[in-house]
C-alpha positions as CSV (number, residue, x, y, z in Angstrom):
1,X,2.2,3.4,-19.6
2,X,4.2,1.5,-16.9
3,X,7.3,2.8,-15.8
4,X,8.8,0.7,-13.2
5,X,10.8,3.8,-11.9
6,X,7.7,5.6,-11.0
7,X,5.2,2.9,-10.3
8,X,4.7,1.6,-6.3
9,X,7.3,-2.0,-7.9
10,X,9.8,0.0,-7.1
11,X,8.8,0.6,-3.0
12,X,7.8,-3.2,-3.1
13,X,11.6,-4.1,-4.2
14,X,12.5,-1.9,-1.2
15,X,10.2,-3.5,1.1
16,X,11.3,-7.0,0.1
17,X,14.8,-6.2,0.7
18,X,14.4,-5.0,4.0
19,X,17.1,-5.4,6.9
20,X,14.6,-7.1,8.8
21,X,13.8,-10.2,5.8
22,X,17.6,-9.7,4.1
23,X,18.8,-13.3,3.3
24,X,15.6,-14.9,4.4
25,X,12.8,-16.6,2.5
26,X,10.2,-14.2,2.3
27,X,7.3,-13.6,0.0
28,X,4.7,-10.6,0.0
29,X,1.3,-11.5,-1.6
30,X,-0.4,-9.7,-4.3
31,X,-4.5,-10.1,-4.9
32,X,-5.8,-10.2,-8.4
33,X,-9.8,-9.2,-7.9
34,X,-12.4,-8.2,-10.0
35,X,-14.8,-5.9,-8.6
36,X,-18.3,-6.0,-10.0
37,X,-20.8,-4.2,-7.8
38,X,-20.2,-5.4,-4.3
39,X,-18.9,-8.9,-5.0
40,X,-15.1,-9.8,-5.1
41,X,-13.5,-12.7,-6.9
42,X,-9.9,-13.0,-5.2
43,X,-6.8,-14.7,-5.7
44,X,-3.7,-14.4,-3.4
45,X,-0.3,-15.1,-5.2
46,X,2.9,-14.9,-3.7
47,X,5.9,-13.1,-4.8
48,X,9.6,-13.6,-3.8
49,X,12.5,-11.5,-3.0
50,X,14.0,-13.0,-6.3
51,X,13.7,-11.3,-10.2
52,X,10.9,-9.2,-7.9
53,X,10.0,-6.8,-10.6
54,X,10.0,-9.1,-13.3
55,X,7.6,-11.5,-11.3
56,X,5.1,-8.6,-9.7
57,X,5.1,-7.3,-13.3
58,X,4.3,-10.5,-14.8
59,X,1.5,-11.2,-12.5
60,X,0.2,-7.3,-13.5
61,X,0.1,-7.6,-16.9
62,X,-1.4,-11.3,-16.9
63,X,-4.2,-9.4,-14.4
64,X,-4.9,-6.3,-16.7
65,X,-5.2,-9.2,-20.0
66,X,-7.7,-11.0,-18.1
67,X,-9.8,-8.0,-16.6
68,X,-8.6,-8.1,-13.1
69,X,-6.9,-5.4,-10.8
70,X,-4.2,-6.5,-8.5
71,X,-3.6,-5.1,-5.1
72,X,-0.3,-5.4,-3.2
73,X,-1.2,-7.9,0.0
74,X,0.1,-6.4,3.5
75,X,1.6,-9.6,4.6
76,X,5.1,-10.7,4.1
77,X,5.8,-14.0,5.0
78,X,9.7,-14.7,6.0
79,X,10.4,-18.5,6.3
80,X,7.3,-19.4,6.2
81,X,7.0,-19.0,10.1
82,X,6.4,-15.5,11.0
83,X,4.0,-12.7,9.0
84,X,5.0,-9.1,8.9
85,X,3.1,-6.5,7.9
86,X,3.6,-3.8,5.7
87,X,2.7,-0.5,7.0
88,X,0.5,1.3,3.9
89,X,-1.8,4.2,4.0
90,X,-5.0,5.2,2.0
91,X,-5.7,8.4,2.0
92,X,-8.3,10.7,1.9
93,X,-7.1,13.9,0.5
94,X,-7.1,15.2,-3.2
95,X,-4.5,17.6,-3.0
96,X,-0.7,17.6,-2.6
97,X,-0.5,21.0,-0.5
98,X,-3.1,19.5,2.1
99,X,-0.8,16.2,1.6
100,X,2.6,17.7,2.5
101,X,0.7,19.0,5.9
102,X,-0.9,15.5,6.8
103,X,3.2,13.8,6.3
104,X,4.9,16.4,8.4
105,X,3.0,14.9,11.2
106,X,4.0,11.2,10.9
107,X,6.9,11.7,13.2
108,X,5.6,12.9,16.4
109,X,1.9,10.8,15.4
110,X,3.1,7.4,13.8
111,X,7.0,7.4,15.0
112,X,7.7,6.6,11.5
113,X,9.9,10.0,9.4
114,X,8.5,10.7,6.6
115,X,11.7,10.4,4.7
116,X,11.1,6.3,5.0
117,X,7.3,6.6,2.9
118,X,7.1,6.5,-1.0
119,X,4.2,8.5,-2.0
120,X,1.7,7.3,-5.0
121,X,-1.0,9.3,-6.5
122,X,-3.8,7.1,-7.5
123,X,-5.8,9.5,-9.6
124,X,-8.5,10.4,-6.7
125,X,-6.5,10.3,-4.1
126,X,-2.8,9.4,-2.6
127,X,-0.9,6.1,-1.5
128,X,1.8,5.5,0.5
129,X,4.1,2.6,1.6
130,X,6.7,2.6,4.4
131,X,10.0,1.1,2.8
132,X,11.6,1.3,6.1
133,X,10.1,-0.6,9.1
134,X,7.9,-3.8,9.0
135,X,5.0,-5.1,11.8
136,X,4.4,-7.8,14.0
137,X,0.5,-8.0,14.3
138,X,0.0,-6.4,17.2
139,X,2.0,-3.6,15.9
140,X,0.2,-3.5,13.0
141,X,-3.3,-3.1,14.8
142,X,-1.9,-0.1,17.0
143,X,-0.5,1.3,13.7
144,X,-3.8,1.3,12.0
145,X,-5.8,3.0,14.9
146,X,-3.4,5.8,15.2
147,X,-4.2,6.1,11.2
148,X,-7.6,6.4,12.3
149,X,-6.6,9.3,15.1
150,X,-4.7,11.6,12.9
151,X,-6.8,14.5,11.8
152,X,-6.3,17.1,9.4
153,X,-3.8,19.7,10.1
154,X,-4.8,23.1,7.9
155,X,-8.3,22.5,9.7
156,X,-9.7,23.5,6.1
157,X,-11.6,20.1,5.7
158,X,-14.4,18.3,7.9
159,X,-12.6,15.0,6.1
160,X,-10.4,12.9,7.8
161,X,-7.1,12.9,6.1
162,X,-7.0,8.6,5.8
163,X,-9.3,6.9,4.2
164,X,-11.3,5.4,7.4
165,X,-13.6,2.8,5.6
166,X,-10.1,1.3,3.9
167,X,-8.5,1.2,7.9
168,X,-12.3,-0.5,8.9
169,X,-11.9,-3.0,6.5
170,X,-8.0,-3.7,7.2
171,X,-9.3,-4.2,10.6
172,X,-11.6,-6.6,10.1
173,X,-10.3,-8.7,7.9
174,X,-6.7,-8.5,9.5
175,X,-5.2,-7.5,6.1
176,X,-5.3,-4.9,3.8
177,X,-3.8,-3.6,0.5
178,X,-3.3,-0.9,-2.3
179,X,-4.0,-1.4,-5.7
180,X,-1.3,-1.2,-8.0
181,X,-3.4,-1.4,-11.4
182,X,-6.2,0.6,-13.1
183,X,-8.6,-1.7,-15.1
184,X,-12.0,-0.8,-13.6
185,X,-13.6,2.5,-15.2
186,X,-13.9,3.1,-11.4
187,X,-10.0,3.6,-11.2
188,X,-8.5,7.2,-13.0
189,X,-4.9,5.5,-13.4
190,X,-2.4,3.4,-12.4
191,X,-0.4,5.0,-9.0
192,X,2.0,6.8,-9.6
193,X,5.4,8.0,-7.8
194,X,5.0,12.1,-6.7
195,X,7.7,13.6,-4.9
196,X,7.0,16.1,-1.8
């Protein structure tokens, strides 16, 4: 059931009201998509700082009535004229011990505290969105290589603790997102909030 206290809306209402896009236009995109083997069918709509949760949870529950899953975009556009971009993590680890490890290194490896993340367990795995700070491009690309250089502090697995084909793909196609629905069996549930 969605709880909009617990569900990653509620970073999303943070990240929209940002000191950097307070009192500008700005929109963040969402993608509805409907995964069927290896082929995508996408849609980018765009939300606005105004009635946020009412809008992103409109567009959700439209999504899960027609079959689609809907991903939070990584771009916010502020007046139309420059793109930020979200700073958002995929990981690769199951388990919230080996979790609280990886996020006690995000000060001295990302320069981002770990007090400015919301965390999100997707069922398989954990999400995470930085309410705090927003990038320019180029930051963003720096951002998502050190993702790709962090490695796993308890040494326990051979894994690395991001999820390095989602940074690949964020790479190449200069955007990326998390999914903030569970429709395909392939999903376990809809992310939710865990505090560490």
């Amino acid at each position: 059931m969605f709880h909009p206290d617990t569900h990653p809306i509620k970073s999303l209402v943070k990240i929209l009201n940002n000191p950097m896009t307070r009192n500008q236009n700005v929109f963040l995109s969402l993608k509805t998509y409907k995964s069927a083997e290896y082929t995508h069918e996408e849609t980018t709509i765009r939300v606005n700082q105004v009635q946020t949760v009412e809008q992103i949870d409109q567009v959700r529950r439209r999504a899960i009535k027609d079959h689609y899953d809907v991903a939070v975009g990584h771009i916010l556009w502020v007046d139309a004229a420059d793109t930020l971009y979200v700073p958002m993590i995929d990981f690769n680890i199951k388990d919230i011990v080996e979790l609280r490890d990886v996020v006690d290194m995000f000060e001295v490896d990302l320069g981002m505290p770990a007090s400015s993340w919301d965390f999100y367990s997707s069922g398989r795995s954990f999400h995470a969105y930085n309410v705090e700070k927003l990038l320019t491009f180029s930051e963003w690309q720096t951002y998502m290589a050190k993702l790709l250089l962090l490695s796993n502090p308890s040494g326990e697995s051979t894994l690395p603790p991001v999820d390095s084909r989602w940074v690949g793909h964020a790479l190449l196609h200069q955007n990326n997102g998390l999914r903030l629905t569970k429709v395909s069996p392939r999903y376990r549930k809809e992310p939710e909030l865990v505090i560490l």
